[in-house]
N, C-alpha and C positions, 0 to 999 in steps of 0.2 A: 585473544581471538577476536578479528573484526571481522561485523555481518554485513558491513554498508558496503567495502568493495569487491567482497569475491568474486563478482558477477561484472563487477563494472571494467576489468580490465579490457583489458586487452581487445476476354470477356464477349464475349460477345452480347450483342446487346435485346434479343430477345428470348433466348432459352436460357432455363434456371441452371445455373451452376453448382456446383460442391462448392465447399469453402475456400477450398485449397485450388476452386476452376480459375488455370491460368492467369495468374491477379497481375506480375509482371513481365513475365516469363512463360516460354513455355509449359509450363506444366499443366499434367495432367487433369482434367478434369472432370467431373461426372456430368453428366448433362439430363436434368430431367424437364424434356419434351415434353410439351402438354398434349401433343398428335400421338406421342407413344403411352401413353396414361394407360390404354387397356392391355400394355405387354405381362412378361411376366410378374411375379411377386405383386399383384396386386396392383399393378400399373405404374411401378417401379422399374422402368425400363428405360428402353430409348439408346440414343447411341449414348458410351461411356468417357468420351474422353473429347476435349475439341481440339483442333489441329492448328485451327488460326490465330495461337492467343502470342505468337511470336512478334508482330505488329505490335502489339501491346506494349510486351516486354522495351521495344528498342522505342518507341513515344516516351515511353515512363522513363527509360535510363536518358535518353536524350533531357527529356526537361527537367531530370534532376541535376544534369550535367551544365546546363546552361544555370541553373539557379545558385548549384554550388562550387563551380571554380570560375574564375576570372580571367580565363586564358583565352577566351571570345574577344573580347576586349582589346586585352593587353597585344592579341597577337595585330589586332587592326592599328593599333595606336605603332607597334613597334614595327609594323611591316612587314614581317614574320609570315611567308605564304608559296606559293608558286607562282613565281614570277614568269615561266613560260607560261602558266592558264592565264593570267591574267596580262600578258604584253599587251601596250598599246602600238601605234605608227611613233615615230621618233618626233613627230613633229607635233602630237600632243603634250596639252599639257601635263606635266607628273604631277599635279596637285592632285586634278581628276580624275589621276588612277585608284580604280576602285584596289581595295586587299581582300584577299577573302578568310573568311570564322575559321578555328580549328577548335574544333570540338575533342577535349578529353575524354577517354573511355571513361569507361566504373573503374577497371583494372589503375588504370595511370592517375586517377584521384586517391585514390588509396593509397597507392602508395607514394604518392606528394603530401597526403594528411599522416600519413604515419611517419614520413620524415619531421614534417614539422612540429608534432608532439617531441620529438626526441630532441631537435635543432633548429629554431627559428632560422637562425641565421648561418646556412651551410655557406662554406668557403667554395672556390673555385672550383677545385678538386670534385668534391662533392656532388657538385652541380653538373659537375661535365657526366661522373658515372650514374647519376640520377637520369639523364638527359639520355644517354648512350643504351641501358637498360629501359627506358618506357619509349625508345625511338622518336625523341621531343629534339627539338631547336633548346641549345643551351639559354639563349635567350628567355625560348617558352620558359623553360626553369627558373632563370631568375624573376621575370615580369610577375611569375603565380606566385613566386615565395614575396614577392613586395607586394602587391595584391592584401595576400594571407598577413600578412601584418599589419597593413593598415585597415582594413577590414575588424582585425580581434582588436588594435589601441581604439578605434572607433566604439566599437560594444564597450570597451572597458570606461571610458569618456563619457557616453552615456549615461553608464551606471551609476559613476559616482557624481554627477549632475544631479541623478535623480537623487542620492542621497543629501547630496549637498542642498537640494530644493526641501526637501523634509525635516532638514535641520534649523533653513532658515523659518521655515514658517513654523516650528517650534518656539523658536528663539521671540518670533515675532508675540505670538500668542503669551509667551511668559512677562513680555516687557508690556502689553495691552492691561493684563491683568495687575503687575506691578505700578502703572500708571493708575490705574481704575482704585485699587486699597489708598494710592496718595493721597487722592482727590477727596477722601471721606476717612482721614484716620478716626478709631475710636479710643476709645481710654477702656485698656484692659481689666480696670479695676469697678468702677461704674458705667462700663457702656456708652457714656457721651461723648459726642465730636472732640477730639482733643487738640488742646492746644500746641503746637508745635514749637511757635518761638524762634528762637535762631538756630535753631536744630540742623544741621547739612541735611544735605540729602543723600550723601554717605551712610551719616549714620541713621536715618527714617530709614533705608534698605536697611542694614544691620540688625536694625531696633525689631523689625517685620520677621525680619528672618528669624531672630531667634525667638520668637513668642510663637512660628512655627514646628521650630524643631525644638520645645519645649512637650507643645503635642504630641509631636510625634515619638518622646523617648516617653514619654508616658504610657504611649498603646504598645510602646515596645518592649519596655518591663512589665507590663501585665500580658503581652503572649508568652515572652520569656521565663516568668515564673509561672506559670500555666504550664510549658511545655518543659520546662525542669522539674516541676516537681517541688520547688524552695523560693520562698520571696528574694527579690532583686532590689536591690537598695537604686533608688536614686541618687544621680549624683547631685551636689548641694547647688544650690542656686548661684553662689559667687564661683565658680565652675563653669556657669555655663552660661556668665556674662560674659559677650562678645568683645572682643577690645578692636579697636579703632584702625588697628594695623592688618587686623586677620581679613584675610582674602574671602571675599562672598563665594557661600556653596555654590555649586554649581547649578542644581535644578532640583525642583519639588521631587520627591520619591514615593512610589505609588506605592511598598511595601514597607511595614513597621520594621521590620527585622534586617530587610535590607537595606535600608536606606540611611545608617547613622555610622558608617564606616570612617567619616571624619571625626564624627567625636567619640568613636571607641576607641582610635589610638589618643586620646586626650588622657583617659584616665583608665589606672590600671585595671579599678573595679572592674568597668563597662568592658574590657578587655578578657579579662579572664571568664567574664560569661559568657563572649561573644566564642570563646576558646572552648569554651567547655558545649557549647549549643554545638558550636562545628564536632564533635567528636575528637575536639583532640589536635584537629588542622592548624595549623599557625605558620607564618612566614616570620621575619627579620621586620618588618614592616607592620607587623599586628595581622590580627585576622582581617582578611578581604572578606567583604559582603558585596556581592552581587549586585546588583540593582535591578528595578524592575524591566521588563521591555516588554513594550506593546506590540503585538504583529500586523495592529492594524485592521482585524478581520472578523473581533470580538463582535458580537450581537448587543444592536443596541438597546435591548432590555437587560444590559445589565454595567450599562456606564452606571447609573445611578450607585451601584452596589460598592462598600468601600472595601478595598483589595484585604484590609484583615482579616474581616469574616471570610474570607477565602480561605486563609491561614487556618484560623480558629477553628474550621471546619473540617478542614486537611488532617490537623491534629487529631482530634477527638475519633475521626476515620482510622489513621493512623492506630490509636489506642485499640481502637473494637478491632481491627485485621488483627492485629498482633496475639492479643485473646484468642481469638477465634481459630487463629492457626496453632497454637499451642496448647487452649483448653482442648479435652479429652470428654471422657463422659460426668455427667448427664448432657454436654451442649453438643454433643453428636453421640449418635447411634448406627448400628450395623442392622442389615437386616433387610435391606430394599427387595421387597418381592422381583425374585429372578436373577440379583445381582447382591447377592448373601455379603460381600467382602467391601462393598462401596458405602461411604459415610456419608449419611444425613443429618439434616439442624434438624436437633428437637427445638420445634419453632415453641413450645410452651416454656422453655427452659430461658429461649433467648428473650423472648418479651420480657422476662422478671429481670435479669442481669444485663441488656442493652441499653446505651445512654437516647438510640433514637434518633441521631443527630440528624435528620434529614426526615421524621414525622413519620407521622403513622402509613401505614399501608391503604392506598386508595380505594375506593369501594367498588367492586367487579375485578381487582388485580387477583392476581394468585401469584402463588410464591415460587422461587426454585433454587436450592442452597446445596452448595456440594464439595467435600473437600479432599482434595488429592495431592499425595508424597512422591517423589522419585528422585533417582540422580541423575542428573546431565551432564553430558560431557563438555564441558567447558573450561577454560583456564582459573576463572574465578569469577567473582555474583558479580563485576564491577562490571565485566563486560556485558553480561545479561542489562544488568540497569543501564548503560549506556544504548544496548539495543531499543530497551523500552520507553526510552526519554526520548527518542526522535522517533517521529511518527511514518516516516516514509520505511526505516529500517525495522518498525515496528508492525508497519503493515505489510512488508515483502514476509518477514519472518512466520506472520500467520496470514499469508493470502487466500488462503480455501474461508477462512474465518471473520478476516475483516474488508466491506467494499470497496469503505472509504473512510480515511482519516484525516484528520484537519487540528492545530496547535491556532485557536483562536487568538491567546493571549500567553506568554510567559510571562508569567510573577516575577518567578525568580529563578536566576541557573542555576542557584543553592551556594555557598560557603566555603571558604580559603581554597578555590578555584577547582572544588568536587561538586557533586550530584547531592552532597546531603543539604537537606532543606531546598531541595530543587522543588516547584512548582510552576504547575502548565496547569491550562485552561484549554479541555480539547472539547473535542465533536467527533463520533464513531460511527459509523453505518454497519453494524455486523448483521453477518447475514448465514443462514445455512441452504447449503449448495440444491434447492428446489422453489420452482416458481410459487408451491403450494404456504411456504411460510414469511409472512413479509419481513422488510427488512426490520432490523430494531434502532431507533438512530438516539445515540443517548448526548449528552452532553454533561461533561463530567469533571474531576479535577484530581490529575497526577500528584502524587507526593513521593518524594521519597528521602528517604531516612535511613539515615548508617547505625543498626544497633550495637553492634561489637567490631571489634576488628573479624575482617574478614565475612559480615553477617550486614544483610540490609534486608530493606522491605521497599515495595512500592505500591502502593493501595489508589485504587479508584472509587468516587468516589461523585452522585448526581447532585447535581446544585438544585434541581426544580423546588426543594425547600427555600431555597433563597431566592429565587423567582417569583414563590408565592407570597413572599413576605411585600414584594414591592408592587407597583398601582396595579390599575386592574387591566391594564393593557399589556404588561407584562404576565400578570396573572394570566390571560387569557392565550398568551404565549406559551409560557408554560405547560398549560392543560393539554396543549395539542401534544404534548409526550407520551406515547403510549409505553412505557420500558422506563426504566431507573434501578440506578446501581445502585443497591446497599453496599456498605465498605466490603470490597472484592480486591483482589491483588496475589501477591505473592512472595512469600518470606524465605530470602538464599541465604545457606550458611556454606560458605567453603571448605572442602574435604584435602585432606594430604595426599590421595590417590590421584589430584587430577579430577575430580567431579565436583559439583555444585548439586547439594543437597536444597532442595525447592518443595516448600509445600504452598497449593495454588488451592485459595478458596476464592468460589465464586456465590454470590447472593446477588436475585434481582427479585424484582415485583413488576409485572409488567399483564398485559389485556390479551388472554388469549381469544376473542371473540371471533380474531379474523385470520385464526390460524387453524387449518383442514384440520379435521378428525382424524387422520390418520399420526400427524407430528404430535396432534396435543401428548400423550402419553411421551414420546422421547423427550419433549420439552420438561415435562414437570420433572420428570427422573434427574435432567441434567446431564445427559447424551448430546444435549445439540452446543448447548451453550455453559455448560458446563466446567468445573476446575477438570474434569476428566479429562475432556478433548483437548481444553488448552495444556495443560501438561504433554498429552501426547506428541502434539503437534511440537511442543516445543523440543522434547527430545528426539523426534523423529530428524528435524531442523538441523540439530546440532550435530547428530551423529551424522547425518549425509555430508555436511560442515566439515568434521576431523576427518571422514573419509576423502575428502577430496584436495584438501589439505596436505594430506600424509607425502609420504616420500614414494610410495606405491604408484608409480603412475600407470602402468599396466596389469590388469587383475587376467589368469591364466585361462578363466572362462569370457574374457572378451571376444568375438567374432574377428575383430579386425582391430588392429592396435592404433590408437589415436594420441595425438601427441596432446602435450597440457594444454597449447591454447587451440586447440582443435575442439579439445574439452571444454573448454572454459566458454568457445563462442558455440558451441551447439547446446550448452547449460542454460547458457543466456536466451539461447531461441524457444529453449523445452518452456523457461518461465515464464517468457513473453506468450505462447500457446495460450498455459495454463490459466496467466491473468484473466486473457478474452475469454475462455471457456466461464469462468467463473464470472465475468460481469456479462456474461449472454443467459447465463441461468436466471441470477438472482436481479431485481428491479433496484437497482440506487436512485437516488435521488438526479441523476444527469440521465434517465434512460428507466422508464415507467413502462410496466407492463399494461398490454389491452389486454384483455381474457375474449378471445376467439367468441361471436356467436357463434352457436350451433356446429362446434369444432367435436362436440364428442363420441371420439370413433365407436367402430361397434364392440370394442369390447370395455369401452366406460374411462378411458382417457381423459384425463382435464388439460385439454394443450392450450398453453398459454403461448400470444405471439407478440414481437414487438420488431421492430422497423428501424436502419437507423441511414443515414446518409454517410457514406465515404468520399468526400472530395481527394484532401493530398494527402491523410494518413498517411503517416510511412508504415510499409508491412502490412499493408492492410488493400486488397484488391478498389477502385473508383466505383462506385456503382451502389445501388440499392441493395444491403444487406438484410437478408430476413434472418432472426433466429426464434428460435421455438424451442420450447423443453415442457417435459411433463412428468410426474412422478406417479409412480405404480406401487403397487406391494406386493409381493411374490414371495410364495411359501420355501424360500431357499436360504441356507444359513448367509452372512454375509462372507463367509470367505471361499466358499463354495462359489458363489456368486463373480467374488471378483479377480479367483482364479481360471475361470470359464472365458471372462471376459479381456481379459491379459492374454491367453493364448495364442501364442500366431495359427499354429497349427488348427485350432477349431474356430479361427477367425469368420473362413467361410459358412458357418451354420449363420450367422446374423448381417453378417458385413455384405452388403453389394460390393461394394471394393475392391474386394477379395477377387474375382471373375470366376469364383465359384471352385477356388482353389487353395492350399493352404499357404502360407505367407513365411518368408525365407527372413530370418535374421542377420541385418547385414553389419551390425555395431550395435553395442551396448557400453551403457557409463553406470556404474553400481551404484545408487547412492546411499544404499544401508547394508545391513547383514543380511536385511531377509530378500530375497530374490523379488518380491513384489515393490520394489522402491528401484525404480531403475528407468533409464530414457533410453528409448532403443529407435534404431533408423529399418526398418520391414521392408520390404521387397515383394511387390505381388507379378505375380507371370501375367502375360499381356494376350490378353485374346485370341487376336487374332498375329501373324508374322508380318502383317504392316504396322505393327502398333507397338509404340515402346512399353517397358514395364514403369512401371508406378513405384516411387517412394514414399514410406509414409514413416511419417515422424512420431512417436508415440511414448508420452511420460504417466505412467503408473505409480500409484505412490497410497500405503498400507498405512497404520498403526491399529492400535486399542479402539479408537473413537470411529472409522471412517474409512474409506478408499476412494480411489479417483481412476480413471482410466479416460485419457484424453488425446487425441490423435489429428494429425492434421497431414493430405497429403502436399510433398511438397515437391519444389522442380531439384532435377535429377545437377543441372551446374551450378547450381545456387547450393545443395547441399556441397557438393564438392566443395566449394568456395569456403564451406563454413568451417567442413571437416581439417582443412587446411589452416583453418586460426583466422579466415575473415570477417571481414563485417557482418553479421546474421540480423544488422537496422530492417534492410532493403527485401528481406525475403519475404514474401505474401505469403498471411495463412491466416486461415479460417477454420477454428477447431469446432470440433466436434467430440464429444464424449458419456460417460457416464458417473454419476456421484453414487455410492453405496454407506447406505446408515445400517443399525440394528433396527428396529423397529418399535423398542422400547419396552419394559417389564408391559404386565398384564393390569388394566387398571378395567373391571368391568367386565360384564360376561359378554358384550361387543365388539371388544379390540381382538384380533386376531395376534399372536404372537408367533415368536420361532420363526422368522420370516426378514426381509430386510424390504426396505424401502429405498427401490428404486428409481432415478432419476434421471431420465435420458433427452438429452439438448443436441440440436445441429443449429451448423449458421451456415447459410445458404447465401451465392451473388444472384439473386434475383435479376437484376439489367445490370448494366455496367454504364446506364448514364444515372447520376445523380440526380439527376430532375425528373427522372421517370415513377410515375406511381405506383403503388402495390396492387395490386389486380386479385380479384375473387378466388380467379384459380392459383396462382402462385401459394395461394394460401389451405387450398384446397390440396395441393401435391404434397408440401410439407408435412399437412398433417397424416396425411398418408403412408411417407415416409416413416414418421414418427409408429405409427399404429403398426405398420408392416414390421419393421427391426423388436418391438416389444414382442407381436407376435411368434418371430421365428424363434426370438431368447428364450422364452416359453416354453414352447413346443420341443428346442434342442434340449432342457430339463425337465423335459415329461411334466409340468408342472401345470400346460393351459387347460386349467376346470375352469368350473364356473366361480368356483372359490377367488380364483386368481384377480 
């Protein structure tokens, strides 16, 4: 099963908008008027919808059209136009006749791009019925398709320029450095300038090289019997003289274990360990090693550090996950007040039996350690490790949970052309879906390792021990970490039924200081960040996965039947929503939150706001975007909670939206068993009989750990377009929604329990020129906003005390 492509196939400018107000397109939009402030709901009024966002729409398709097809051009170049508009007198010159632009639609780009993904180069035929259906000049047809080719060999021209510029100046710096050891050789044996003599220079490179990779099989049989378990014999020194004939290595190897693939096929020893480290792997050719690769984007507090201790640290990570997933009691215990069946580290157990590899716990950290079993529906662990070793399919797979991920450095791609002994150097920003908990940004190091056939691990695991070990300006780098992984990961053993048996433990030490009083309890428990939630989330993932997958393309409770890539491009639009929704909550490191003065409404709100500029975003409205979110606590279970708020039908108690009516089901895509995992397209009735009805787009999604309910309204031909298998790039939306946690066991006779913590976010078009500033009152409405929809959620569950 692969998780990287299932998805990948196939304004006005002084009243505040809804998210979803007219971004290209007409669509509908809210309009909250600062002159209508004192209507109803608290000054939540005003008219609902703008009329003039249609201008918009044809500005934004027009200069998307001039930027991406080349039929402008081509048609002037080729002459291609109306030649009665454009007649001159017979007795002008034809030079100086002007031609006039033909502008492609959206419709006649689409399907020009979607010919030429299938056929660069269409034949005659082709082109005449391409030409004939989009009502084009055959000409227009071929000029765009030579266009679209030279345009893509250009990109591709560049690219490998740019590589071939990265290679030479590699090449450069190893021959600088080769020059620089000539110039001062030393004598290996007493350290003094040595005599050369009549030596070539042939063999002074030879001689170099191998007194290096002499080193380097040295630190490589001491990880290797380290990580086997059994000493590794060296191979003898007349072995591993060079002779005169043999072709020079090709470049220095940044990793011990990967980097001696020339002389493991030398000798069988080295061979059968390099056989036995991979699990077993081997070609006709001997075991492949890997080598290391740089991405270029590593922190430079940690060139100094040499890439074994990387390994050696990987390892020993490696060791303690393994333990830890497998030992039983006394190193976990049952019993968590409130949550009887959930396993805790007995932290007194693991201090005496942990090796520590990353130092003791810092002073003001506190701890949170949690371990969780399940099966998922998967093919096998291989695909799981493959999702978890690329960072982009690792952060789609948990988007509610990670902001942002980044692969600093790979070590290594691991061994005889698998994942084992694979090593990355990443960077995480995870986060839990309210303004009230900050982000946690770790920096850390991937491993993974094949224990059995059919069984792996991959463990994470923070370097700021190895930070601290180096100067003090690295040190001082370091320190600004507030969060660090103890060995975390997770151990797959594959089942004969079709599932992948997963047990996910997670251990951090991290500074609750600047985390609200209301999280600190879900936090320690390990509710937020937890092996609970990531298990969840991961089976929730997978099974939406096989379901959509299946051969089922029609479920009997759908409203309106959708074809696969009808499906497939409104999936894409539900995750695209969901992303924005969730980096409008949480503060990443590209988009910091301000905390509102004096923002707090009257019934005790922390609304947090933050500003962001839209130039040419695609899908995303021009203009000045506000968004704002705030976290509550409300005495309601949380499924209670986020069944209220999924409702079309009770939409109207909280939603303005709504027009104070309940909301029709116009399609639905299932993406689990249980009815709350699911993307639906809603239909609200329209106020007034000059005013169309409103679409709104809306993706809800359940498990053990959480829920989401996130909604954005969208335009009424743009959903067609998508419902039909279009492109869903170009449609503007601006979500809005709610995040629902537990609220965590009982820690104190202060925390209030039995309740869930809720978090509710909009993102608003403030103006729709980019240069325009945020204003008092803009910020003034939203909070507004925000306080009114808490209140009425309230109120609809008899729940607004003073408690609340």
């Amino acid at each position: 099963m692969s998780f990287g492509g299932l998805f990948d196939g196939g304004g006005g400018g002084g009243g505040m908008q809804f998210p979803y107000a007219g971004a290209f397109s007409s669509s509908p939009a809210l309009s909250l008027g600062l002159d209508n402030a004192g209507g109803r709901d608290g000054g939540i009024g005003g008219r609902m919808f703008a009329d003039g966002a249609g201008g918009a729409m044809a500005r934004d398709a027009e200069a998307q059209n001039d930027s991406r097809s080349g039929s402008d051009h081509l048609d002037a170049i080729s002459g291609v136009g109306d030649d009665d508009d454009d007649a001159e007198p017979s007795g002008s010159n034809p030079r100086k006749r002007k031609k006039r632009y033909h502008r492609h639609t959206p419709q006649q780009i689409q399907e020009l791009e979607a010919l030429f993904k299938e056929c660069p180069h269409p034949d005659e035929k082709q082109r005449a019925e391409l030409s004939k259906r989009l009502s084009l000049d055959a000409r227009q047809v071929k000029f765009w398709f030579q266009n679209r080719r030279t345009q893509m060999k250009t990109q591709l021209e560049r690219h490998e320029n740019a590589l071939l510029k990265q290679e030479n100046e590699k090449l450069r710096t190893e021959n600088l450095t080769i020059r620089e050891a000539m110039r001062t050789p030393m004598c290996g044996g007493c350290g003094s300038p040595a005599m050369l003599g009549e030596v070539s220079l042939e063999e002074q490179h030879l001689r170099i090289e191998n007194a290096r990779l002499k080193d380097e099989l040295n630190r490589v049989c001491t990880l290797a019997t380290k990580f086997l378990g059994k000493p590794v014999s060296l191979l003898s020194p007349l072995q591993l003289q060079p002779h005169l004939s043999m072709p020079l290595p090709n470049s220095s190897l940044e990793l011990a274990v990967g980097g001696i693939g020339g002389i493991g096929s030398m000798q069988p020893s080295m061979h059968g360990m390099m056989s036995e480290y991979a699990g077993g792997a081997s070609s006709s050719m001997g075991t492949v090693i890997t080598p290391a690769r740089a991405t270029g984007s590593a922190l430079a507090s940690m060139v100094d550090i040499d890439r074994s201790v990387f390994l050696e640290l990987a390892i020993s990570a490696m060791d303690e996950l393994v333990k830890m997933a497998q030992t039983d009691d006394p190193l976990w215990v049952t019993g968590l007040p409130g949550f009887p069946d959930k396993e805790s580290l007995n932290f007194e157990e693991y201090l005496h039996s942990s090796q520590h590899c990353i130092g003791m716990k810092p002073a003001g950290f506190v701890s949170e350690a949690s371990r969780e079993s399940g099966l998922v529906i998967i093919d096998n662990s291989v695909a799981l490790v493959e999702t978890l070793i690329d960072e982009r399919r690792w952060s789609d797979m948990f988007s509610c949970m990670i902001a942002k991920a980044t692969i600093l450095e790979e070590v290594s791609n691991g061994i005889g052309g698998s994942r084992n002994g694979a090593l990355l150097l990443m960077k995480a920003e995870l986060q839990v879906l309210s303004p009230l908990v900050p982000i946690r940004e770790v920096i850390f190091l991937r491993f993974c390792k094949q224990l059995a056939e059919g069984a792996w691990a991959v463990v994470d695991v923070s370097i700021d021990g190895l930070l601290s070990n180096q100067n003090s300006a690295t040190t001082s780098a370091g320190a600004n970490l507030k969060c660090r992984r103890l060995p975390s990961g997770c151990v797959m053993q594959d089942t004969p039924n079709g599932y992948c048996k997963v047990t996910w433990v997670e251990h951090t030490e991290y500074d609750e200081a600047s985390v609200h009083q209301f999280y600190r309890p879900l936090l320690r428990s390990g509710l937020a960040f937890g092996a609970s939630r990531w298990l969840a989330t991961l089976q929730r993932q997978c099974e939406c996965l096989a379901i959509l997958m299946s051969s089922a393309t029609v479920s009997p409770n759908e409203p309106t039947a959708i074809s696969q890539e009808g499906k497939r491009s409104m999936l894409k639009l539900a995750r695209r929503m969901t992303e924005n929704f969730c980096a409008g909550v949480s503060a990443s490191s590209a988009r910091e939150w301000s905390k509102l003065d004096g923002a707090t409404g009257s019934i005790g709100e922390d609304v947090r706001v933050m500003a962001r500029k839209s130039v040419s975003e695609p899908g995303e409205p021009p203009g000045v975007v506000l968004s704002a979110a705030t976290s509550v606590w409300v005495p309601i279970a949380p499924e209670k909670l986020f069944d209220f708020l999924r409702d079309e039908q009770l939409r109207a108690e909280w939603d303005i939206l709504s027009n104070g009516g309940p909301m029709q089901e116009m399609a639905r895509i299932a993406k689990g068993h249980q009815n709350g995992n699911s993307v639906s397209l809603l239909r609200a009735s329209a106020m007034s009989a000059n005013q169309s009805s409103m679409l709104i787009l809306q993706e809800t999604c359940t498990d053990a750990s959480g829920s989401i309910v996130v909604y954005a309204p969208v335009d009424i031909p743009a959903m067609q377009l998508v419902m039909n298998g279009g492109d869903s790039t170009y449609v503007a939306l601006l979500p809005s929604g709610f995040a629902i946690l537990p609220d965590g066991p009982s820690i104190g006779s202060e925390h209030k329990t039995g309740g869930s913590l809720l978090t509710v976010a909009f993102q608003i078009l403030v103006n729709s020129q980019p240069t325009a500033k945020l204003t008092v009152e803009s910020v003034e409405t939203v909070n507004n906003l925000i306080s009114c929809t808490i209140k009425k959620i309230k109120t609809a569950l008899q729940c607004a005390t003073p408690e609340c």
